[in-house]
N, C-alpha and C positions, 0 to 999 in steps of 0.2 A: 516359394520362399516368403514366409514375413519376418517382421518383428516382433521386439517383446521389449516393451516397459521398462518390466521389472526384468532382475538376472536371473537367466533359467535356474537357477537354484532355488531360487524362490518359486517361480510358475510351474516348475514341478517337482514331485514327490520324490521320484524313484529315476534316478540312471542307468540302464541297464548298458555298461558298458561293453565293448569289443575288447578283445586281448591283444594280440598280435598288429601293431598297427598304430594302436589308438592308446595303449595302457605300454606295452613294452616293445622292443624288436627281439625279436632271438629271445634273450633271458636278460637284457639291459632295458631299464626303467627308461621311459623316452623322456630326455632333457625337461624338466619341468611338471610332469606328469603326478610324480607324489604330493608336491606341494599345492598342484591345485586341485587335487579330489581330499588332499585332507579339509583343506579353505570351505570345499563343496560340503562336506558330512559337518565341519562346526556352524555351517551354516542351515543346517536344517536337509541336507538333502541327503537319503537312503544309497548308497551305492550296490551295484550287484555288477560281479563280474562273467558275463555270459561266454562262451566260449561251444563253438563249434567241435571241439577237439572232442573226441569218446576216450580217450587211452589216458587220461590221467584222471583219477579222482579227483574228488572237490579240494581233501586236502591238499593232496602234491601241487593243484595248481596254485593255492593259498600258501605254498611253501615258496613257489616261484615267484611271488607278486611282493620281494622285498624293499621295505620301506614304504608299503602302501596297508600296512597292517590292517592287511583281509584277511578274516576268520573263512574258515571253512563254508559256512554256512550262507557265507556272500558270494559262493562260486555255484554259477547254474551252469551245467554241461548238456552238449548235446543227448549226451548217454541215458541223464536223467529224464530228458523229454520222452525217448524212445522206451523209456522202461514207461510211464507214466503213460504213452499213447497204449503198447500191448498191455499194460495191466485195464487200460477201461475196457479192451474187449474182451479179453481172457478171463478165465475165472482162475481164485488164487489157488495159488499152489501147480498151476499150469506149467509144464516143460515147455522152457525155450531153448532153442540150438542157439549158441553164439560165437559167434565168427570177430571176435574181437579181444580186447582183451580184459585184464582182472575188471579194472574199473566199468565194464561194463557189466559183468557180470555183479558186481557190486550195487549196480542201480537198478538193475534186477529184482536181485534180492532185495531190496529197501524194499520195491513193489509187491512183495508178498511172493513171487514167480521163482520157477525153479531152472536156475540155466541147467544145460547140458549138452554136451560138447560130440553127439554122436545120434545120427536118422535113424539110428534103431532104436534111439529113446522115444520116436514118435512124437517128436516137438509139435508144436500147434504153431508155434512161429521161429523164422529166422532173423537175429539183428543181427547186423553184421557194423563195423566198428573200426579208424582206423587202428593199424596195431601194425610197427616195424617189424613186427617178429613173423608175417604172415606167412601158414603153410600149406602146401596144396592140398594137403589131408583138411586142414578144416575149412579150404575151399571146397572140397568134393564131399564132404559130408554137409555143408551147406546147399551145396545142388541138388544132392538127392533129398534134402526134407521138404526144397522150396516144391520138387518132383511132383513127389509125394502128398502137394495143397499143402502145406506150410506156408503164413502168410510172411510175406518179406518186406520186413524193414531195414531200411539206413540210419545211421545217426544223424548222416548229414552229406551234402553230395558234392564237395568242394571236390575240382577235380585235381588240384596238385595241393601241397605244403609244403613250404619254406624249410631249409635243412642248411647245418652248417656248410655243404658242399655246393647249395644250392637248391634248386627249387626239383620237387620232386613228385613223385602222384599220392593226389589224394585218394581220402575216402571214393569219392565219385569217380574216380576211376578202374579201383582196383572194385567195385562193386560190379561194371559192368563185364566182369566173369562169371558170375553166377546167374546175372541176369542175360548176357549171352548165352547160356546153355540151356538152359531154363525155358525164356522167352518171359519171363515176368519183370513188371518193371517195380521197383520196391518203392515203398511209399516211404517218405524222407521228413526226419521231424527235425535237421535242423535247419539253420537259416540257410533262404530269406524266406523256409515255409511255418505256418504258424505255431506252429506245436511249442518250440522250446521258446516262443514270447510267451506263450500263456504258461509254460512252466518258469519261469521269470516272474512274469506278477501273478502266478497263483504263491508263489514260496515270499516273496518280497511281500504281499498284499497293497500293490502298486494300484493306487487308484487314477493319476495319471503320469504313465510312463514319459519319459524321453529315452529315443534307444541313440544311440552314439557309438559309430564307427568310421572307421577310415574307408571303407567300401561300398562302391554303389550297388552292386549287386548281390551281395549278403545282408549286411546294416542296412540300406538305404530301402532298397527294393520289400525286406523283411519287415520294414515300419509300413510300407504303403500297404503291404500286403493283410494289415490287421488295422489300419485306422488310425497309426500313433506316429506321432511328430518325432522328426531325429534332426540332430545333431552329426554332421558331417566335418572331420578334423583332417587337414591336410600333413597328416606324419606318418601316411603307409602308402598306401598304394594308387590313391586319387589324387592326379595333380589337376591344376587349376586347367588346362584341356579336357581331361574326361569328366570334371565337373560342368563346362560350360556346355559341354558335350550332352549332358545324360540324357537319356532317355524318361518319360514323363512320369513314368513310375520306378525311377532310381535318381528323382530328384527331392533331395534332402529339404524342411525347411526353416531348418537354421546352419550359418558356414562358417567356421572358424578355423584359425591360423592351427591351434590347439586345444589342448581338455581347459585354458584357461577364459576360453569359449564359453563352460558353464559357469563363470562369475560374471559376467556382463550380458547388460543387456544388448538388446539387436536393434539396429538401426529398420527402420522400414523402408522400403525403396520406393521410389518418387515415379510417379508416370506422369508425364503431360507431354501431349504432341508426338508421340514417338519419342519422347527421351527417356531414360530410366535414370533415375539419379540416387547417388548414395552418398550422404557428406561430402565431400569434396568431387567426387569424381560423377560423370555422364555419359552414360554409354548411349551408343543411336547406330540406327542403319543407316548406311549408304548404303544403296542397290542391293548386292548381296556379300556385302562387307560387313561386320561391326567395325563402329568407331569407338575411341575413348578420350575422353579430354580429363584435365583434371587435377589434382593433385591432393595426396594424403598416406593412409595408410593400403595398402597395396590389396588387403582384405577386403576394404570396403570397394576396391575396386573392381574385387572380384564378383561381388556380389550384387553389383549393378550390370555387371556385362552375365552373370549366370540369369538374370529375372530377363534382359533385353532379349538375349539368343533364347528361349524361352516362349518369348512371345512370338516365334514363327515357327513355319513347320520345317520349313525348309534348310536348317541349320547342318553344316558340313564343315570338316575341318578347313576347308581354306575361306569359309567365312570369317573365322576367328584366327590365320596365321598372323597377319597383323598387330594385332593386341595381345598377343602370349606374351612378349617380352617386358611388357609393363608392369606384368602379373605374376610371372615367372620365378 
C-alpha cells in the first residue's frame, strides 16, 4: 500500500472499473457510486466498465449501469477478451464452436471469426461463456470439438454468480464438464488472468491504468498479475478481515471506504520502530497480536493495521480478532 499526493483522478488516466460490487449490487446503483464517477470524468479521468460476465453485450450492460451515463463503448467484457485472444491465433473467418451465448457470439464476429454452434463444423476452437440457458446439447458438442484438438477457451473462471435467489455457479464451474470429459484445461481470458486488462487498455488507450474493485482475487490479484496499481472499495465482497488478511499478491495499493476513494488523495503510512501509523491511528505488534491505538476516521485505520499485518509472514485470523471491531 502507498500514497498519493495528488487524487487518483488526477495520477491516473483510466479506471477500469468492477461492476457487481464496486459500481452496482444486483441492478441497484451502490449509494453514492454515480456521483462520484461523474466528479471523476469532470475531472479528467476516462472511465471503462470491465466486467467478467460473457452473456450480456457491451450495450445491455450500458443499459444496466443507470444514472452513470456509460455508453456502450465504455463496457469491456470478458467475451471481448476471448474473441480478441482466439482471433490473434486463428486466421479470419476461422469456425468457432460456442458454448455461450448471443453476446458472445457477437464478440466473435467483431473479431472477424465465424461461430458455430456444432463439431461437425470443424471449429478450430471452443469459447465457452456463461449463459442461464445452458444445454447439454451444446455441452456435448462442445466436448467433442475440444475431442477432436479444438483449442478451449473460458471467458472467465469465476466459480459461482450472484442471482436474485442467491448465489449460484459460475462460469468456472459449469466449464469444468467439458474439461472433465475432455481432460483439457481451458485457457481463461477473464480476471484476475491478463487478457481482458489488455483488452481494457488496448480499447481505452489507457497509459496508466488503475483497476478498481471490490475483490481480492479477481481485481486485486488481476492488477498484480500485469503490473498495475488498484484501488480496493469496501462495498462487495471484501471486508476489512480479508483485506488485512490478503495474500501478497491480492494486496491492493490504495483502500477506500468507496468509489469516492478516487477523489482524494491517500495518506502514506508511517513505519518507525515497529509502529505503522496513519493520521490518527497506530497499529503495532504484540507477540503475535496486532495492536490499535488511536482515533479518526475508521479507513485510515484500516490501512495502518493492513501495511502492519503485512509486515510479517506469520499473520492468522486470531492475530487480528482483536482489532476487527474498531474497523468493522
Amino acid at each position: 500500500m502507498k500514497g498519493s499526493a495528488k487524487a487518483l483522478v488526477s495520477a491516473y488516466d483510466v479506471a477500469l472499473l468492477d461492476l457487481d460490487g464496486t459500481v452496482y449490487t444486483g441492478q441497484t446503483a451502490i449509494p453514492g457510486a454515480p456521483q462520484a464517477l461523474h466528479k471523476a470524468q469532470a475531472e479528467g479521468m476516462r472511465l471503462a466498465y470491465v466486467t467478467n460476465n460473457a452473456s450480456r453485450t457491451p450495450a445491455a450492460v450500458a443499459a444496466l449501469l443507470a444514472g452513470m451515463d456509460a455508453p456502450a463503448g465504455d463496457v469491456v467484457t470478458s467475451a471481448q477478451a476471448a474473441a480478441r485472444l482466439v482471433a490473434e491465433r486463428l486466421p479470419a473467418g476461422a469456425p468457432v464452436l460456442v458454448v455461450g451465448t448471443t453476446a458472445l457470439r457477437l464478440a466473435l464476429r467483431e473479431r472477424g471469426l465465424r461461430p458455430v454452434s456444432m463439431a461437425s463444423d470443424h471449429p478450430l476452437a471452443v469459447v465457452q461463456g456463461y449463459t442461464p440457458g445452458l444445454s447439454y446439447s451444446a455441452l456435448m458438442e462442445g466436448t467433442l470439438a475440444v475431442s477432436g484438438g479444438a483449442w478451449f477457451v473460458a471467458s472467465n473462471g469465476d466459480l459461482t454468480i450472484p442471482g436474485p435467489h442467491g448465489t449460484g455457479p459460475g462460469n468456472g464451474s459449469v466449464i469444468q464438464v467439458i474439461a472433465t470429459a475432455t481432460g483439457v484445461t481451458p485457457v481463461m481470458a477473464g480476471k484476475p488472468e491478463p487478457p481482458l486488462h489488455r483488452e481494457s487498455v488496448l480499447r481505452t488507450g489507457a497509459k496508466n491504468p488503475l483497476a478498481v474493485g471490490d475483490r481480492l482475487d479477481t481485481d486485486i490479484l488481476g492488477a498484480h498479475r500485469v503490473g498495475a496499481d488498484s484501488l480496493l472499495v469496501l462495498t462487495g465482497v471484501t471486508d476489512p478481515a480479508h483485506a488485512i488478511l490478503a495474500a501478497p499478491d491480492q494486496r491492493p495499493t490504495y483502500l477506500s471506504q468507496d468509489l469516492n476513494g478516487l477523489l482524494e488523495p491517500h495518506p502514506e503510512i508511517e513505519s518507525r520502530n515497529g509502529d505503522f501509523s496513519c493520521r490518527g491511528w497506530t497499529a503495532c505488534w504484540d507477540g503475535d497480536k496486532l495492536q490499535l491505538s488511536g482515533d479518526g476516521d475508521r479507513i485510515d485505520a484500516l490501512r495502518a493495521l493492513c501495511v502492519a499485518a503485512w509486515s510479517r509472514d506469520d499473520i492468522s485470523p486470531e492475530s487480528v480478532d482483536q482489532v476487527l471491531k474498531r474497523v468493522s
